[in-house]
ZAZA-532796 format. One record per residue (C-alpha): residue number from 1; residue in three letters; x, y, z. Coordinates in nm, 2 decimals, always signed. Layout:
<pts>
<pt num="NUM" residu="ala" x="X" y="Y" z="Z"/>
...
</pts>
This chain:
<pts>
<pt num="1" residu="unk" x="-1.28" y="+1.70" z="+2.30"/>
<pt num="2" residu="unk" x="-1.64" y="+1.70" z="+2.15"/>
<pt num="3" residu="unk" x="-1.61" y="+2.07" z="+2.05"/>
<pt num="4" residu="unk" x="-1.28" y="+2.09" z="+1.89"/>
<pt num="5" residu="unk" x="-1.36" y="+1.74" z="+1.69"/>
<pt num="6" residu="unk" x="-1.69" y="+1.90" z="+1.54"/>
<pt num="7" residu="unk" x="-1.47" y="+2.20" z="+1.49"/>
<pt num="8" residu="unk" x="-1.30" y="+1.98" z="+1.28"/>
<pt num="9" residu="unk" x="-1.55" y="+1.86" z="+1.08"/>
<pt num="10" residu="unk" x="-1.70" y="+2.19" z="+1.05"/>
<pt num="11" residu="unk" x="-1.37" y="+2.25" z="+0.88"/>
<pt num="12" residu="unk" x="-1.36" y="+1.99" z="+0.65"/>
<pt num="13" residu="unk" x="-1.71" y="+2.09" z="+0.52"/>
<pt num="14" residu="unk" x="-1.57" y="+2.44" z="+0.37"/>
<pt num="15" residu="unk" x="-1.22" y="+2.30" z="+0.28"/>
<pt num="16" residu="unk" x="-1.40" y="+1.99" z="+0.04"/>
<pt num="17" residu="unk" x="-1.71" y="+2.16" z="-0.03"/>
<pt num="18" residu="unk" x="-1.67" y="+2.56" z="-0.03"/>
<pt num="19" residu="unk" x="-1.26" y="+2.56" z="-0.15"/>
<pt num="20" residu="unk" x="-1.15" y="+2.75" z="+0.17"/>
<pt num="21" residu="unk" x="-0.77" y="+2.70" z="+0.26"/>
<pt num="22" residu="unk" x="-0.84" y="+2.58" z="+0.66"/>
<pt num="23" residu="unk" x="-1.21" y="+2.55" z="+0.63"/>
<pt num="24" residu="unk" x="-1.43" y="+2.81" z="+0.81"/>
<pt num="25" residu="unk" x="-1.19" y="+2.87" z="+1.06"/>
<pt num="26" residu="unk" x="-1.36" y="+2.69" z="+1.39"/>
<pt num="27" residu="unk" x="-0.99" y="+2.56" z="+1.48"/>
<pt num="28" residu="unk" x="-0.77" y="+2.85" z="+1.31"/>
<pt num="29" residu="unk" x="-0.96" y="+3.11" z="+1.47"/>
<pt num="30" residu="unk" x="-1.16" y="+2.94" z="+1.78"/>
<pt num="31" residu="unk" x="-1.50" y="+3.03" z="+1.68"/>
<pt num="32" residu="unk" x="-1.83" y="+2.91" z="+1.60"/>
<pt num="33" residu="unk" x="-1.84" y="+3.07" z="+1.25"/>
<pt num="34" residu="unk" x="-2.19" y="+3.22" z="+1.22"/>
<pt num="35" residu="unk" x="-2.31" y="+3.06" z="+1.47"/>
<pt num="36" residu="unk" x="-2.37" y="+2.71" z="+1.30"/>
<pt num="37" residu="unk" x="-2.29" y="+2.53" z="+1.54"/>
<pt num="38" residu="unk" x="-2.55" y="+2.66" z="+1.79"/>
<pt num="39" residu="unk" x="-2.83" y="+2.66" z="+1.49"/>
<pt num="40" residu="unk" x="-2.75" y="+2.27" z="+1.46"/>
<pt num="41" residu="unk" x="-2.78" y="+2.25" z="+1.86"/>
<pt num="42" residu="unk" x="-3.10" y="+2.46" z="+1.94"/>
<pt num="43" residu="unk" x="-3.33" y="+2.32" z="+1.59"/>
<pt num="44" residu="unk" x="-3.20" y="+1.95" z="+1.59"/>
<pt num="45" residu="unk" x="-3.47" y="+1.84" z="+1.83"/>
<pt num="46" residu="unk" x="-3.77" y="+2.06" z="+1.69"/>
<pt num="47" residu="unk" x="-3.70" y="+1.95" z="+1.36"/>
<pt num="48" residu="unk" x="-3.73" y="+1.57" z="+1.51"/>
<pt num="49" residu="unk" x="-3.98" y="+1.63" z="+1.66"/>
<pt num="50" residu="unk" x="-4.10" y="+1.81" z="+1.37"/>
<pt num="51" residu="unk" x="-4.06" y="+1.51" z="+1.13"/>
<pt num="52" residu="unk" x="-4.29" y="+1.22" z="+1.31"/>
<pt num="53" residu="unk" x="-4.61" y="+1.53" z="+1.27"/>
<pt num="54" residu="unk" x="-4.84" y="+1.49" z="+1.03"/>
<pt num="55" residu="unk" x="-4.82" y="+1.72" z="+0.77"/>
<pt num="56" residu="unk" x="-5.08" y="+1.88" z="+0.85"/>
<pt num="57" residu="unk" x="-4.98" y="+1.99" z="+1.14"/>
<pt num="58" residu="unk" x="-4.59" y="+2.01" z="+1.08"/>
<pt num="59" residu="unk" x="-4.60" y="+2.43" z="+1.06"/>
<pt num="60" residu="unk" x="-4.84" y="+2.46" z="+1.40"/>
<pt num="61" residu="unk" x="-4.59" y="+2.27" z="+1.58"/>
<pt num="62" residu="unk" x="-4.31" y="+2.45" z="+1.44"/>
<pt num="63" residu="unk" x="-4.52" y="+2.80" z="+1.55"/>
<pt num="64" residu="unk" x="-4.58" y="+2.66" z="+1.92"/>
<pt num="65" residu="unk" x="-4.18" y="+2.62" z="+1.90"/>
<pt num="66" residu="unk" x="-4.11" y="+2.95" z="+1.81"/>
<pt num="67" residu="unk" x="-4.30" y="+3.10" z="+2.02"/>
<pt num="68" residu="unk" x="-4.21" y="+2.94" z="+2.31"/>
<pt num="69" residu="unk" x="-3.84" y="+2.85" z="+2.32"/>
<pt num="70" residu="unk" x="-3.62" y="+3.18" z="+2.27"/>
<pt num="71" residu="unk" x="-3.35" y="+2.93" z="+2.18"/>
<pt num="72" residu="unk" x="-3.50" y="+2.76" z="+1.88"/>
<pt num="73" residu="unk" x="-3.70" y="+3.14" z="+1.77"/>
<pt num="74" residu="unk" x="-3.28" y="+3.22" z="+1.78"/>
<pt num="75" residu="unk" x="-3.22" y="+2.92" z="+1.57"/>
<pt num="76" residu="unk" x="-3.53" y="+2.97" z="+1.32"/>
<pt num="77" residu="unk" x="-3.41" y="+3.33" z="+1.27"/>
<pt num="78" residu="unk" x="-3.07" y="+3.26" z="+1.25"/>
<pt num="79" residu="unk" x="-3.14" y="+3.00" z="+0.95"/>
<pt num="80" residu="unk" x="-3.19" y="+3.26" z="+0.66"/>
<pt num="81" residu="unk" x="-2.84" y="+3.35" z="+0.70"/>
<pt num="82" residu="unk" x="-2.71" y="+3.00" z="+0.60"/>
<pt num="83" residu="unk" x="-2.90" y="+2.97" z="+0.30"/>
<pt num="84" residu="unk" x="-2.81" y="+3.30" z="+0.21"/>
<pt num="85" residu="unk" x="-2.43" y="+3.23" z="+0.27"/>
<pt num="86" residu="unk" x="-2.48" y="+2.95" z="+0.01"/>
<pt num="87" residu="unk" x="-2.65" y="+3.20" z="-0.24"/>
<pt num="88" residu="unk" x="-2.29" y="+3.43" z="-0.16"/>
<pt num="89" residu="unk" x="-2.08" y="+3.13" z="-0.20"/>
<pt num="90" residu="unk" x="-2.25" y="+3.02" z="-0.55"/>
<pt num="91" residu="unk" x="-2.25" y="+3.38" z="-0.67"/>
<pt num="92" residu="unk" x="-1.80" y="+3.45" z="-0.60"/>
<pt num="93" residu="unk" x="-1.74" y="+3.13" z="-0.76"/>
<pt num="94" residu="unk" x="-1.97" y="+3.22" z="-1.03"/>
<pt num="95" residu="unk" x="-1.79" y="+3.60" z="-1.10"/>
<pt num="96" residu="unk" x="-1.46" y="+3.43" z="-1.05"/>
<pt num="97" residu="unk" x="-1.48" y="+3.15" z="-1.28"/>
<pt num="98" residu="unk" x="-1.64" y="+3.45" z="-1.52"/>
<pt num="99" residu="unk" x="-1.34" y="+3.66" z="-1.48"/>
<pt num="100" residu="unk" x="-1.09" y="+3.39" z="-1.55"/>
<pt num="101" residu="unk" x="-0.99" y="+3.43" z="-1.18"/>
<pt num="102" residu="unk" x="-0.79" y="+3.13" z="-1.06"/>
<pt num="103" residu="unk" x="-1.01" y="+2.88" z="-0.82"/>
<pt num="104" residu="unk" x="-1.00" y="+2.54" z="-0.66"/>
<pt num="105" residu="unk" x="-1.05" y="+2.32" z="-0.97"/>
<pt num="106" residu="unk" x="-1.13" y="+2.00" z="-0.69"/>
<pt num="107" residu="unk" x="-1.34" y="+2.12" z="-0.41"/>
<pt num="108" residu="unk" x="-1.69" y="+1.97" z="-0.43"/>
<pt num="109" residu="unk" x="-1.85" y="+2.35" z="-0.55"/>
<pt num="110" residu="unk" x="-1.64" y="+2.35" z="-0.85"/>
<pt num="111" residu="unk" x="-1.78" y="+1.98" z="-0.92"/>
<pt num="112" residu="unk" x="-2.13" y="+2.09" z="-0.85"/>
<pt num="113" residu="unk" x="-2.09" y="+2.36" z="-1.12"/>
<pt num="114" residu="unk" x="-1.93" y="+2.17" z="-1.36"/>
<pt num="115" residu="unk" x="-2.25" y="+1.93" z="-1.37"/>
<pt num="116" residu="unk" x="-2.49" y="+2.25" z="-1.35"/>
<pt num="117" residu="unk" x="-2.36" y="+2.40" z="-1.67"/>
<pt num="118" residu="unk" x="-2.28" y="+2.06" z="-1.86"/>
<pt num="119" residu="unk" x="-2.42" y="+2.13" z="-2.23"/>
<pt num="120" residu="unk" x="-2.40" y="+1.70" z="-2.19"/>
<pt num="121" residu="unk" x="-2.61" y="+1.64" z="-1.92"/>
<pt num="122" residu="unk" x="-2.91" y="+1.48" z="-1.94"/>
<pt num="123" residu="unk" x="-3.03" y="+1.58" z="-1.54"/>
<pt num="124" residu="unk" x="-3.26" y="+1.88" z="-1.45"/>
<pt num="125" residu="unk" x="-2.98" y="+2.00" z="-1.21"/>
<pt num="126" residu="unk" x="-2.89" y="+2.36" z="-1.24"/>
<pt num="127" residu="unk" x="-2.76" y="+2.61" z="-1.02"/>
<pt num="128" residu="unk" x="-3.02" y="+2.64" z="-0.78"/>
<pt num="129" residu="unk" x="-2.96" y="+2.28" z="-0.67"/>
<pt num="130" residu="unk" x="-2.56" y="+2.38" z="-0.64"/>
<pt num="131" residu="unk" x="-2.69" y="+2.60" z="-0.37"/>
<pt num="132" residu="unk" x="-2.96" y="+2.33" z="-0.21"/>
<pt num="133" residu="unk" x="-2.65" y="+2.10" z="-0.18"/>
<pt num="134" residu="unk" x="-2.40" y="+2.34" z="-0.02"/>
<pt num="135" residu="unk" x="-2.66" y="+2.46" z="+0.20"/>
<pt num="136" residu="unk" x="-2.76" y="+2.10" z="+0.33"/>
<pt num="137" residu="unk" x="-2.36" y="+2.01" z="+0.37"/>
<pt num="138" residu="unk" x="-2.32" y="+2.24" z="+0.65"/>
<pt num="139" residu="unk" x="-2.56" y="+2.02" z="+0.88"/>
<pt num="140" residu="unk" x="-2.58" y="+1.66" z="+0.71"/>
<pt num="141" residu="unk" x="-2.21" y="+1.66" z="+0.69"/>
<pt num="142" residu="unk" x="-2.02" y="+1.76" z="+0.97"/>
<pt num="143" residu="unk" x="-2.24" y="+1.74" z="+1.30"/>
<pt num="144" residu="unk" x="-2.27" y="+1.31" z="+1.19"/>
<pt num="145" residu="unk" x="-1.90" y="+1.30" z="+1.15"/>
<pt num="146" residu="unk" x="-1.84" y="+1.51" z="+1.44"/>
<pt num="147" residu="unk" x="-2.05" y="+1.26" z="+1.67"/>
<pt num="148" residu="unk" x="-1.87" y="+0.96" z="+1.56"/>
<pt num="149" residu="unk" x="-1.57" y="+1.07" z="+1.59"/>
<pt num="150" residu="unk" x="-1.63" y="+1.16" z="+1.93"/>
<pt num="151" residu="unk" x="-1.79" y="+0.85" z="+1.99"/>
<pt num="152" residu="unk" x="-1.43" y="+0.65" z="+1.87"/>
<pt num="153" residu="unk" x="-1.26" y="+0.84" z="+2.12"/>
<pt num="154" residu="unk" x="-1.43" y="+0.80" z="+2.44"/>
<pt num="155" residu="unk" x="-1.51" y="+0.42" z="+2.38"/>
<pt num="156" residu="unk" x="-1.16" y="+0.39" z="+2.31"/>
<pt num="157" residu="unk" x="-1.05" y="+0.56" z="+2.64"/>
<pt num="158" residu="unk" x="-1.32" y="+0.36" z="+2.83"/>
<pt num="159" residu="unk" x="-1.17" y="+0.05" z="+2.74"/>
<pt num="160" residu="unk" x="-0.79" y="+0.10" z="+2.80"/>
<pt num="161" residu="unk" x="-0.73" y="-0.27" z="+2.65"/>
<pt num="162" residu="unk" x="-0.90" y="-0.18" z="+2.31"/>
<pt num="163" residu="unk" x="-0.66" y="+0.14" z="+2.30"/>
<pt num="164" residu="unk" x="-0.37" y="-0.02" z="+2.35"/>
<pt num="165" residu="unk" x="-0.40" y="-0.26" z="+2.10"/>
<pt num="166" residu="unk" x="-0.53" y="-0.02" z="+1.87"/>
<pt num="167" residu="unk" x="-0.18" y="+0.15" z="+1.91"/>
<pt num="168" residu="unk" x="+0.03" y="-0.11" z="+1.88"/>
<pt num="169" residu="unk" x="-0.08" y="-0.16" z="+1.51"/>
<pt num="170" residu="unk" x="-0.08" y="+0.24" z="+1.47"/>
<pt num="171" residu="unk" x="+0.32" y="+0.23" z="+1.58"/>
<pt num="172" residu="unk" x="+0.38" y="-0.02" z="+1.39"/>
<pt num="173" residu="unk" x="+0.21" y="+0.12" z="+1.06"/>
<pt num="174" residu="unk" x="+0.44" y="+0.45" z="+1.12"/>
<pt num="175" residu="unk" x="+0.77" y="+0.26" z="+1.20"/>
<pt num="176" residu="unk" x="+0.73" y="+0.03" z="+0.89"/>
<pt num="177" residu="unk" x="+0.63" y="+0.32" z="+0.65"/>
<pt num="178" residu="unk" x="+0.30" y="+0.14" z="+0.56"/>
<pt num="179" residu="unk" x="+0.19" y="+0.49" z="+0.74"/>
<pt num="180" residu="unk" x="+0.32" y="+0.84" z="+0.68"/>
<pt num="181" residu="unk" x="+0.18" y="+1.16" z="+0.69"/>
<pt num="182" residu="unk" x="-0.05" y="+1.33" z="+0.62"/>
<pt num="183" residu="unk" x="-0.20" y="+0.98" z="+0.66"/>
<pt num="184" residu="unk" x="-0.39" y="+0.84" z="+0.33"/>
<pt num="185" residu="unk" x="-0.70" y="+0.71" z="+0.36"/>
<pt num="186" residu="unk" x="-0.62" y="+0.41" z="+0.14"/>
<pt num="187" residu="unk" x="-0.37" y="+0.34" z="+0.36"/>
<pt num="188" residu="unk" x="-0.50" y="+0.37" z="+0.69"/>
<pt num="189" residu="unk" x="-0.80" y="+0.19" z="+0.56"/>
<pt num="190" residu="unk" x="-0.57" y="-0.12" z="+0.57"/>
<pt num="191" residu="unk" x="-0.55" y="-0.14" z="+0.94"/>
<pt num="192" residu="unk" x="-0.75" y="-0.44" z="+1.04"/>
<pt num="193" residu="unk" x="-0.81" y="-0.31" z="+1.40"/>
<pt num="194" residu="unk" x="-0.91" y="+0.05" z="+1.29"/>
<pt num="195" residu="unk" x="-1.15" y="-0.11" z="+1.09"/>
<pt num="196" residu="unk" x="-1.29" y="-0.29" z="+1.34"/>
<pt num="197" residu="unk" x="-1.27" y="+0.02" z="+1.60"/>
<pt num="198" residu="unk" x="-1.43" y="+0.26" z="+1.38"/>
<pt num="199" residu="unk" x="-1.71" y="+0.01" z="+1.28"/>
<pt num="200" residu="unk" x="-1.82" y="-0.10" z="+1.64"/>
<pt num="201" residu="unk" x="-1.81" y="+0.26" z="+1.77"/>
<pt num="202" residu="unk" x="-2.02" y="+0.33" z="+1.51"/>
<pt num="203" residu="unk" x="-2.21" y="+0.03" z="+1.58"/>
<pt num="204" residu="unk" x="-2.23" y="+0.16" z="+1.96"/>
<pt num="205" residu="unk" x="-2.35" y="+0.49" z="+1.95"/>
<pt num="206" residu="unk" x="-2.47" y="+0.56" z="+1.59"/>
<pt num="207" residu="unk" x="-2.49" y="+0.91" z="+1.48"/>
<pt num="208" residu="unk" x="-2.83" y="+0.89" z="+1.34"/>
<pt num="209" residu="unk" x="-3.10" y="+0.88" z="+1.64"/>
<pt num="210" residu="unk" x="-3.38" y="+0.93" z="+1.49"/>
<pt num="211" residu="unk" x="-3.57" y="+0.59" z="+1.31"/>
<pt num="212" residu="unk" x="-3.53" y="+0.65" z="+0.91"/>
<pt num="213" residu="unk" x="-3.86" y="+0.60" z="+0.73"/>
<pt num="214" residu="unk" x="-3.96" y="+0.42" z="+0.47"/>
<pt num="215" residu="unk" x="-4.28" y="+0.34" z="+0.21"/>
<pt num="216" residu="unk" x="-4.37" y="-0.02" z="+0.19"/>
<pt num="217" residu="unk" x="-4.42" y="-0.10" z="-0.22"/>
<pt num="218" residu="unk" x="-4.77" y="-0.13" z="-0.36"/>
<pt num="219" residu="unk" x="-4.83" y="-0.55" z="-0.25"/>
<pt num="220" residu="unk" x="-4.74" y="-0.50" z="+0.12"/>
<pt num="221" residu="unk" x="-4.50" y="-0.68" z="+0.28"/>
<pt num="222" residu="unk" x="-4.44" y="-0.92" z="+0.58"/>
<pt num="223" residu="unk" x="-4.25" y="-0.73" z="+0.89"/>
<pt num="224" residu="unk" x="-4.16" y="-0.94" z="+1.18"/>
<pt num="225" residu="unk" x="-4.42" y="-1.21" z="+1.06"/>
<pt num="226" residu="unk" x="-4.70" y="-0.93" z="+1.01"/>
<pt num="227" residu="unk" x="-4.82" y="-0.81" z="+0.68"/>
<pt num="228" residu="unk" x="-4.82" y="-0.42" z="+0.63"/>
<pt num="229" residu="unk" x="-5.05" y="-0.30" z="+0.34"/>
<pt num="230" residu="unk" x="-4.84" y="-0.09" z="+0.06"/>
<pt num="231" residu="unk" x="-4.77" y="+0.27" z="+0.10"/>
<pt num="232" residu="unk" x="-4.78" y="+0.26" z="+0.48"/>
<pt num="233" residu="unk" x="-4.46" y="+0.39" z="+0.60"/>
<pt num="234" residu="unk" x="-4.30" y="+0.21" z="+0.86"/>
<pt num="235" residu="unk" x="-3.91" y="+0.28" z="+0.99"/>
<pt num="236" residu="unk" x="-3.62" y="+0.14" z="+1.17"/>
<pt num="237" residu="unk" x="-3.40" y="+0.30" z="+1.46"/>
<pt num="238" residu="unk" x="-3.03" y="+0.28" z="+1.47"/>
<pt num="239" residu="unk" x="-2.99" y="+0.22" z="+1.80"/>
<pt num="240" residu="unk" x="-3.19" y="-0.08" z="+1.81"/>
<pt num="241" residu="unk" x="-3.10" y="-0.25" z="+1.54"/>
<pt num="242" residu="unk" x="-2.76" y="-0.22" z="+1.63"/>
<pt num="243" residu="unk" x="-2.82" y="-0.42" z="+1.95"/>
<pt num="244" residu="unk" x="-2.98" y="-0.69" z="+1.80"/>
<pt num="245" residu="unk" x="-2.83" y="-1.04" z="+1.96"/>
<pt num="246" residu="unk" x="-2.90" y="-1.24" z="+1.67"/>
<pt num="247" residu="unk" x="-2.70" y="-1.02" z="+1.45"/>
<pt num="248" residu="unk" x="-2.42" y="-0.92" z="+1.65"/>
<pt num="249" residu="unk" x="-2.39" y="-1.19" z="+1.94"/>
<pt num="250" residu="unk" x="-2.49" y="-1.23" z="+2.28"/>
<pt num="251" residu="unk" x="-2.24" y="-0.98" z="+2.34"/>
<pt num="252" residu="unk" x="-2.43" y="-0.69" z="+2.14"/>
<pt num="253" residu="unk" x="-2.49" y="-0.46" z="+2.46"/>
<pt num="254" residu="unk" x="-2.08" y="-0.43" z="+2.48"/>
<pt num="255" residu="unk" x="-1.75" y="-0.23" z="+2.26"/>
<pt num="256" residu="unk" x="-1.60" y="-0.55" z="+2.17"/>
<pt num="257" residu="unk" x="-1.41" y="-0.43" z="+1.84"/>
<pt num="258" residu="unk" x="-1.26" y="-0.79" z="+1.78"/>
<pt num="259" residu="unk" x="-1.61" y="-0.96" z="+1.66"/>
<pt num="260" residu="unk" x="-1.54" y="-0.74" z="+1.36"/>
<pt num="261" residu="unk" x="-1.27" y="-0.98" z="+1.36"/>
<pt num="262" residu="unk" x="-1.29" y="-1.32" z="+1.48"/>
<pt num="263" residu="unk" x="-1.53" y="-1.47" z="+1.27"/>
<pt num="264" residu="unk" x="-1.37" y="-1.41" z="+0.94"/>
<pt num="265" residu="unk" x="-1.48" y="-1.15" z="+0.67"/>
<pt num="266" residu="unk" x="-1.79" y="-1.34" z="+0.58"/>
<pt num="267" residu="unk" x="-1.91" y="-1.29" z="+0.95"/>
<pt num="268" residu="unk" x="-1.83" y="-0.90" z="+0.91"/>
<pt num="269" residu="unk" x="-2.00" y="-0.82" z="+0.61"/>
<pt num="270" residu="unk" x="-2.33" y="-0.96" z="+0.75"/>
<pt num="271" residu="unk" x="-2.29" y="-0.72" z="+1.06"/>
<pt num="272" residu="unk" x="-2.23" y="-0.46" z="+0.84"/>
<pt num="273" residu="unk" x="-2.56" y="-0.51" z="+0.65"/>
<pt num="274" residu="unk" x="-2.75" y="-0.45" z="+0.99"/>
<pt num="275" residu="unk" x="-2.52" y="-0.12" z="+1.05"/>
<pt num="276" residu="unk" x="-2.75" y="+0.23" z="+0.98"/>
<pt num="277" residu="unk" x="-2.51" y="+0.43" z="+1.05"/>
<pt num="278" residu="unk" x="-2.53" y="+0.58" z="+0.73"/>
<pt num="279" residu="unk" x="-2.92" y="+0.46" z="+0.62"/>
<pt num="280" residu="unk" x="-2.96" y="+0.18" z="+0.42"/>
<pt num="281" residu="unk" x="-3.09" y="+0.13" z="+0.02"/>
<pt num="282" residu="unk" x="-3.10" y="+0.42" z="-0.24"/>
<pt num="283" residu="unk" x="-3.13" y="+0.67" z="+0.01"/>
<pt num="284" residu="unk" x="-2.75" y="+0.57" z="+0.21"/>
<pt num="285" residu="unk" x="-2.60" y="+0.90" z="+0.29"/>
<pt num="286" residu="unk" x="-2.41" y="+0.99" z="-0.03"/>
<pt num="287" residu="unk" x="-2.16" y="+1.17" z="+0.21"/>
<pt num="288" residu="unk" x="-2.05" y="+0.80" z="+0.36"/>
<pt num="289" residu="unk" x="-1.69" y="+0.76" z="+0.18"/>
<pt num="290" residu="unk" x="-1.59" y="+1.18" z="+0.29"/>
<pt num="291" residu="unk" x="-1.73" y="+1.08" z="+0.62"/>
<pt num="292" residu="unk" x="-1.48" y="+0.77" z="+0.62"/>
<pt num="293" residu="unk" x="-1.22" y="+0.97" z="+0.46"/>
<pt num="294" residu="unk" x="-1.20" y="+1.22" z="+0.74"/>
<pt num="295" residu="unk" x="-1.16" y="+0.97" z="+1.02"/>
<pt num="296" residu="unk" x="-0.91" y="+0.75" z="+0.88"/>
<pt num="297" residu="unk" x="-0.70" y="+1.01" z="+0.85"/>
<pt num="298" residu="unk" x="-0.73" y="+1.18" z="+1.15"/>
<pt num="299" residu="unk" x="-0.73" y="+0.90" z="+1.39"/>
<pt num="300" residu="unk" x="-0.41" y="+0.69" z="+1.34"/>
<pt num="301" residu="unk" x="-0.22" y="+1.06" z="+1.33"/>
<pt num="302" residu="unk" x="-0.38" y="+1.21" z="+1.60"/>
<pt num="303" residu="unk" x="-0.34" y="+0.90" z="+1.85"/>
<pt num="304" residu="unk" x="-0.03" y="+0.87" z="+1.71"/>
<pt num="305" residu="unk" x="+0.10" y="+1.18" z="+1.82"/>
<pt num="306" residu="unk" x="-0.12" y="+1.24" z="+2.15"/>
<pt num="307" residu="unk" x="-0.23" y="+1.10" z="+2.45"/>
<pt num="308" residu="unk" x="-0.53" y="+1.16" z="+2.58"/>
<pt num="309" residu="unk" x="-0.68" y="+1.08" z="+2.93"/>
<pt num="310" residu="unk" x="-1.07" y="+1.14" z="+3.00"/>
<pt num="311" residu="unk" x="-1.11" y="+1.34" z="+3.31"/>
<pt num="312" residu="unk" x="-1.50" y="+1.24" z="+3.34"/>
<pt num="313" residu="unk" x="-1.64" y="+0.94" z="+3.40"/>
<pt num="314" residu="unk" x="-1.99" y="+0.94" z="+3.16"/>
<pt num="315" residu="unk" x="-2.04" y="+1.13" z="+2.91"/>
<pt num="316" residu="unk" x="-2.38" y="+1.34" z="+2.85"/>
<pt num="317" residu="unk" x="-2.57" y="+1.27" z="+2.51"/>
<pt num="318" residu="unk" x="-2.89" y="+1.34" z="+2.33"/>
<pt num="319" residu="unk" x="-3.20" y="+1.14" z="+2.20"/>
<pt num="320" residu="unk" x="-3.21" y="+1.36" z="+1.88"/>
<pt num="321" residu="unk" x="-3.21" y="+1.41" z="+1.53"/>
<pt num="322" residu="unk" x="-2.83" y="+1.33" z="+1.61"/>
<pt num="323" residu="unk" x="-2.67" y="+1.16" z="+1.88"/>
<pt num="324" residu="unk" x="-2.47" y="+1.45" z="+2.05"/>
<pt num="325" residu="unk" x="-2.23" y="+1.41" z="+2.30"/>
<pt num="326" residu="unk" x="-2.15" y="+1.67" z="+2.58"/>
<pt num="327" residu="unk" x="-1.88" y="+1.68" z="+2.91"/>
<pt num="328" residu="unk" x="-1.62" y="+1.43" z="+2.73"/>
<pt num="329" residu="unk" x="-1.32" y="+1.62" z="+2.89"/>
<pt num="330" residu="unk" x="-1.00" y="+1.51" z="+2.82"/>
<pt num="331" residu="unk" x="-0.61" y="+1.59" z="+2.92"/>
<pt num="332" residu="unk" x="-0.38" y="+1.57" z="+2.60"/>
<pt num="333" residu="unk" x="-0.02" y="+1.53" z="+2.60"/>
<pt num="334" residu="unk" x="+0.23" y="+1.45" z="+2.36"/>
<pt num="335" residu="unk" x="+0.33" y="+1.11" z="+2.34"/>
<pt num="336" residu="unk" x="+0.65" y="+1.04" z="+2.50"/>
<pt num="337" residu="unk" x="+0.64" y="+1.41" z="+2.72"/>
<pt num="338" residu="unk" x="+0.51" y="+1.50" z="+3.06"/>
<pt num="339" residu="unk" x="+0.36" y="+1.85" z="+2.95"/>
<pt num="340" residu="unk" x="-0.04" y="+1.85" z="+2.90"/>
<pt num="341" residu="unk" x="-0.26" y="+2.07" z="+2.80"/>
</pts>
């Protein structure tokens, strides 16, 4: 199941972003398209690793990797390919829009572009940022939604109760219309359990592992009762803040969806301050409402439609850049058949 949903969001990335009718093709045509997928894998934990270095010394640990692991010297090689990809991708939509060829008007390049070439605008961005950003959208933007979507699922299966009330308001949605498909976001957004099942998954097992730095302002500041001079850079990890007892009850070690809930919406929007799922400030991933948009309307249809039963007991994750998941095997069937796949 963790494969085919980062296929998915894979696919979303060149369907949005790049304009290409069924993505890149990791469902369609059962691949790994160039090999992204393994570059995200094999260079996630060097480049972790890589970012808590000092500067200094950022490109001799990067060399020591290379030499050393023939996965990530794979990975490092294979890298130049992306960015050129993005270069390629920049350039057709540049000759077809010259040629009065007819092109996806809504995808996110066309945006980009639109922006770039403004005679209005008063940024410095230009085309070579168009490419920056497509090339950084392949790995900010799919492997984070992948992993907590993933994450969604197996809690879910883990805790039969949670699942079961979760699809007794998705049946209902359907049977009284207030659902159809393909699912809109707006309306599955209006789902009160979903909500609360897509916010304590993320809550649970964050996408983000690594802590997300930060530059105290000139004046210091006062952290957990201690005063930190300015311009020392201190940072926060996901995972632990997400546990904290005080925020999030007594309870914060368990996938208890309903505290999203219980306490009223005053409760729920002063959990959701302490969520860094997606960072936190100006720097909040700017990707947050796609990544939204892509699970609210795959879940209700998908669980709608399928039943899925896990056929392992734990799954296998990393302590990385990202929170991968591994092993989450699961038996699908249709909903109301006996045949499984």
């Amino acid at each position: 199941m963790a494969l085919w949903l980062r296929r998915y969001t894979f696919d979303v990335v060149g369907e949005i972003f790049y304009g290409r009718e069924g993505g890149f093709g990791f469902i369609r045509d059962n691949i790994d398209y160039n090999n992204w997928m393994f570059l995200l894998e094999v260079l996630m934990k060097p480049i972790a690793a890589n970012s808590h270095v000092p500067f200094g010394l950022k490109s001799v640990a990067m060399a020591g990797q290379f030499i050393f692991s023939s996965k990530v010297r794979a990975g490092m090689l294979g890298f130049p390919l992306v960015i050129k990809q993005s270069h390629e991708a920049l350039k057709q939509r540049m000759d077809a829009l010259a040629a009065n060829e007819p092109v996806n008007k809504n995808d996110v390049l066309s945006k980009l572009i639109d922006v770039a070439n403004s005679k209005t605008k008063k940024s410095v961005f230009d085309n070579r940022d168009v490419t920056a950003e497509i090339f950084a959208i392949v790995f900010a933007g799919a492997d984070t939604t992948g992993t907590s979507l993933i994450s969604i699922f197996y809690l879910l299966h883990q805790h039969p109760p949670v699942l079961d009330k979760l699809l007794t308001e998705i049946d209902a949605a359907f049977s009284e219309n207030r659902l159809t498909h393909p699912v809109r976001f707006s309306d599955a957004f209006k789902l009160p359990y979903l909500r609360a099942v897509v916010n304590e998954a993320m809550r649970v097992h964050p996408a983000m592992g690594l802590s997300l730095p930060r530059v105290v302002p000139p004046g210091g500041t006062h952290v957990c009762g201690k005063y930190v001079p300015g311009g020392t850079e201190i940072a926060m990890n996901p995972p632990v803040v997400h546990f904290d007892r005080k925020v999030f009850g007594d309870d914060a070690d368990q996938f208890i969806p309903e505290r999203w809930i219980r306490d009223g919406d005053r409760a729920a929007a002063y959990m959701e301050r302490h969520i860094l799922q997606f960072g936190y400030g100006k720097r909040i991933c700017i990707g947050k409402h796609i990544a939204h948009t892509e699970m609210y309307k795959l879940l209700p249809w998908i669980l709608y439609k399928y039943s899925f039963e896990l056929k392992v007991e734990e799954w296998e994750t990393t302590r990385e850049f990202f929170q991968q998941q591994k092993n989450v095997l699961v038996k699908v069937k249709e909903r109301g058949t006996q045949s499984a796949y």
